[in-house]
C-alpha positions in Angstrom: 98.2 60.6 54.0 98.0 62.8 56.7 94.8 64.6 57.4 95.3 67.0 60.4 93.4 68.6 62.7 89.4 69.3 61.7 86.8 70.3 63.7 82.8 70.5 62.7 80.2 72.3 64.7 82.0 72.2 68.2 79.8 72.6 71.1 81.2 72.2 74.7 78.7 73.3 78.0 79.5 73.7 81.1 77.0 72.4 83.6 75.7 75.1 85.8 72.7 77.8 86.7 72.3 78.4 84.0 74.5 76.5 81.6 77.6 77.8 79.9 78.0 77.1 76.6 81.7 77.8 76.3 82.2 77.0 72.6 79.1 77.6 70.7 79.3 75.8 66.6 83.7 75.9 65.9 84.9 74.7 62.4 88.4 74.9 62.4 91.4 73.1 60.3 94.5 72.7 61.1 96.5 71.2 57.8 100.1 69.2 58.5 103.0 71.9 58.6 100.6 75.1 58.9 100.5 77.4 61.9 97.2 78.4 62.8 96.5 81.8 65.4 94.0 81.8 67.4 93.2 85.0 68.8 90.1 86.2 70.9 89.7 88.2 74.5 90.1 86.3 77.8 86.7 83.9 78.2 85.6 83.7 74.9 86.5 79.7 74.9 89.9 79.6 73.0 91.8 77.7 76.3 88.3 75.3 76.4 88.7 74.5 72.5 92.3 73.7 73.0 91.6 71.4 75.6 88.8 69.8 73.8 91.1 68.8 71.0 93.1 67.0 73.3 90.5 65.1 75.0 90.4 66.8 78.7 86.8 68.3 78.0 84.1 66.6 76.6 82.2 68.0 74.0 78.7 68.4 73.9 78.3 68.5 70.1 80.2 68.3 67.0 83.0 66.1 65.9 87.0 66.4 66.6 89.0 64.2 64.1 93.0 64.1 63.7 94.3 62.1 60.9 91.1 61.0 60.3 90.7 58.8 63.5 88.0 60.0 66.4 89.3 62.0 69.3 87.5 60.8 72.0 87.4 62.3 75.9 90.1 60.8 78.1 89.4 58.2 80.7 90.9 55.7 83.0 92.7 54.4 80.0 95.5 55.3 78.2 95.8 57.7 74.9 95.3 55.6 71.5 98.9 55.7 70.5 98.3 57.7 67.0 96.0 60.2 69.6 99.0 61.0 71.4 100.6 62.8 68.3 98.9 65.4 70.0 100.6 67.4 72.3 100.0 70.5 74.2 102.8 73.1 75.7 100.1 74.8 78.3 100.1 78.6 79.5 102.1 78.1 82.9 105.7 76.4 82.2 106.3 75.6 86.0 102.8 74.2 86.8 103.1 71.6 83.8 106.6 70.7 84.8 107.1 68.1 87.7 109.2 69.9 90.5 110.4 67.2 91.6 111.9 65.4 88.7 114.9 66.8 86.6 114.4 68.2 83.2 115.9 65.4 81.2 113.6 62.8 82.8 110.6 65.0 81.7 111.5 64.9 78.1 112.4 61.7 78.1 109.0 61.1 78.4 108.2 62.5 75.1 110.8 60.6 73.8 109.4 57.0 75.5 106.1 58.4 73.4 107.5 58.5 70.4 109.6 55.2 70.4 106.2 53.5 71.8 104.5 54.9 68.0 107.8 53.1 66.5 110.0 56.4 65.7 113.3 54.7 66.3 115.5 58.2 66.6 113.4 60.4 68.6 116.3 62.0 69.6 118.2 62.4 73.1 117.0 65.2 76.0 120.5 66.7 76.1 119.7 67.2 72.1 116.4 68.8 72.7 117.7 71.2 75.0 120.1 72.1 72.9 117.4 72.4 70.1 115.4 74.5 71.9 118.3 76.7 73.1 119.6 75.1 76.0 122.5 73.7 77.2 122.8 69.6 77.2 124.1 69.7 81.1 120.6 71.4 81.7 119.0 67.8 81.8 120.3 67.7 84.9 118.8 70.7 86.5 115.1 70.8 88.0 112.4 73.1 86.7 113.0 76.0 89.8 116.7 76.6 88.7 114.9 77.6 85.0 113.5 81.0 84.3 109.8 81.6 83.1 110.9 81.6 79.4 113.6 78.6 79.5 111.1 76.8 81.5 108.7 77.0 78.3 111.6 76.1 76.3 111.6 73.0 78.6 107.8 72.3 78.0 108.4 73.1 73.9 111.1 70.6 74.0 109.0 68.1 76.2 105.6 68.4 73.6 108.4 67.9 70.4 110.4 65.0 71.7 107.2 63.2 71.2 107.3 64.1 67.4 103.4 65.1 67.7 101.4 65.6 64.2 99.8 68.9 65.8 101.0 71.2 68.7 99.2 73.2 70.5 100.3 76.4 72.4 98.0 77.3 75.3 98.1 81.0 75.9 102.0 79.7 75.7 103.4 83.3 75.8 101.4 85.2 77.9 103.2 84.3 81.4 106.2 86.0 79.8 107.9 89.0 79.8 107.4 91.2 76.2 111.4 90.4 75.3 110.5 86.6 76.0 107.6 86.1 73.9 108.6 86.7 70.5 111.4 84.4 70.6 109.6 81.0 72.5 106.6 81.9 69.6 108.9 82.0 66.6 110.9 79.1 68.3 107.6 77.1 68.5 107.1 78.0 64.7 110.1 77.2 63.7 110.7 73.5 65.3 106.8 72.3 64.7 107.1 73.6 60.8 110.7 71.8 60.4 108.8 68.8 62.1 106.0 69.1 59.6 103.6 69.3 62.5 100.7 71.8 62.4 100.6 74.5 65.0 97.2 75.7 66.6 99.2 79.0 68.8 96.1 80.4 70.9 96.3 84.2 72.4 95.5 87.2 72.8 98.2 88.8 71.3 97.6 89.7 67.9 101.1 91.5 67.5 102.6 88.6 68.1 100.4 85.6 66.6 100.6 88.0 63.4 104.6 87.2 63.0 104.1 83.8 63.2 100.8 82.7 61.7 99.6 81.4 58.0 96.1 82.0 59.3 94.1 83.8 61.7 91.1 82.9 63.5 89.5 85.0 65.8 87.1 84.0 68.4 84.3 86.2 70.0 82.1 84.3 72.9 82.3 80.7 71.8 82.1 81.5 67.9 84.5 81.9 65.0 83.7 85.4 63.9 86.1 86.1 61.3 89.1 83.9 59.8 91.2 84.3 56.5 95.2 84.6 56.0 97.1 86.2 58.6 98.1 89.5 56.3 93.9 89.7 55.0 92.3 89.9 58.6 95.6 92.2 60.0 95.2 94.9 56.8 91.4 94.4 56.1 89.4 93.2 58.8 85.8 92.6 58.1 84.2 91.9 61.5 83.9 94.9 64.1 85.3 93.0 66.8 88.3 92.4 65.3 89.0 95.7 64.4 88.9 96.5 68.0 91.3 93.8 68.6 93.2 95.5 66.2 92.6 99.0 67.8 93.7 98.0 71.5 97.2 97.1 70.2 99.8 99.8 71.0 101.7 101.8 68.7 105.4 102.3 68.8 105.2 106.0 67.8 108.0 107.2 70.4 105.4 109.3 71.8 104.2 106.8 74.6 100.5 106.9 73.2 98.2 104.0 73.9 95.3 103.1 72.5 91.6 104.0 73.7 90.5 101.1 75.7 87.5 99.5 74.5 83.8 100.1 75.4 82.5 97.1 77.7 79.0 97.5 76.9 79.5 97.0 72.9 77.6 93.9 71.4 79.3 92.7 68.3 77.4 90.2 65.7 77.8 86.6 66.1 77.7 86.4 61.8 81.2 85.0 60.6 83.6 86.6 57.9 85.9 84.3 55.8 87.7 85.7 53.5 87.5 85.0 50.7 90.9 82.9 49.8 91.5 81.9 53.8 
């Protein structure tokens, strides 16, 4: 039975003068077919987490599991084939795209992944384009003749083919223009949840996160501050900083009125909130 994603007492330092403890003590779940937010200001560890689950930063402390089984730092050595279930689609669409090779090729690659697990009908690029909203002649095309938000489609399409257990979306939407972003989030939503994959969507966007999340986490310098179901933290949040998350986001009153920006000398508590049925 699948498991998903679960995380106990993360820790993750960076070596320096003095140390940076990036992620400070993270729980987090991730359950098979639920999409997860993850929301918190830039630098308070959400992109370090991310790549912790997938093995590009070792932790320091704590425990990563996915379907039960260990995830352990990458190396010289290849993924563990039940590891690679996990895929990320990463902020910037053209740097995580080869330049040089055409679209297709690249999600054929997911595809090879996928068929190396033993999932005989991963499908066909030309059909994952089309999936994602694309045309099947695309496959042809390199990334450059793409714009920003096709070229995420691209990526999308590229993390799916491998038929992953759990995406993650990297600050996946904020390289976008406002009209893009809504659409390549709910069309992340919509293709990992009809997969049965769980989704872990990290930014800072709450207006956004909020139309396609089952839960919210938010994430205040390395620590889980306040979590519960999307609708509890977005009508009643507990914890001060995320009700100046809340605050900063504008209203669409006509009027042209934005929010007060917030103070940079405020110190919010480290205590978490749960709510009480998230």
């Amino acid at each position: 039975m699948s498991e998903g994603l679960r995380i106990q007492g993360l820790e993750v330092t960076y070596r320096g003068h003095p140390p940076v403890k990036a992620v400070a003590g993270v729980d987090l779940e991730v359950a098979p077919g639920e999409v997860v937010g993850l929301v918190g200001e830039s630098g308070c560890g959400k992109s370090t987490l991310a790549r912790a689950i997938c093995g590009l930063v070792a932790p320091s402390a704590g425990q990563i599991t996915f379907d039960g089984v260990a995830v352990r730092p990458l190396g010289m050595s290849r993924r563990p084939a039940d590891l690679q279930r996990i895929q990320m689609v990463f902020q910037d669409p053209y740097s995580s795209l080869h330049p040089r090779r055409r679209v297709g090729v690249q999600i054929g690659e997911g595809i090879r992944v996928a068929h190396a697990r033993g999932v005989s009908d991963a499908g066909s690029p030309a059909g994952w384009l089309q999936r994602v909203g694309l045309r099947a002649a695309d496959a042809r095309r390199y990334p450059h003749e793409f714009s920003g938000g096709q070229r995420q489609r691209i990526a999308t399409a590229r993390a799916l083919a491998a038929q992953p257990g759990l995406l993650i979306g990297d600050e996946p939407i904020s390289s976008l223009d406002a009209s893009t972003q809504s659409l390549v989030a709910a069309l992340m939503h919509d293709l990992a949840v009809a997969a049965g994959a769980g989704l872990l969507f990290i930014s800072h966007d709450l207006s956004v996160v909020r139309l396609i999340a089952d839960r919210l986490v938010v994430m205040y310098r390395g620590r889980v501050v306040e979590s519960g179901r999307t609708e509890q933290v977005w009508s009643s949040p507990q914890h001060a900083y995320t009700q100046t998350l809340l605050a900063a986001i504008p209203v669409a009153d006509g009027q042209g009125t934005l929010p007060a920006a917030p103070a940079d000398d405020v110190e919010y508590s480290l205590e978490p909130v749960l709510h009480a049925s998230g």
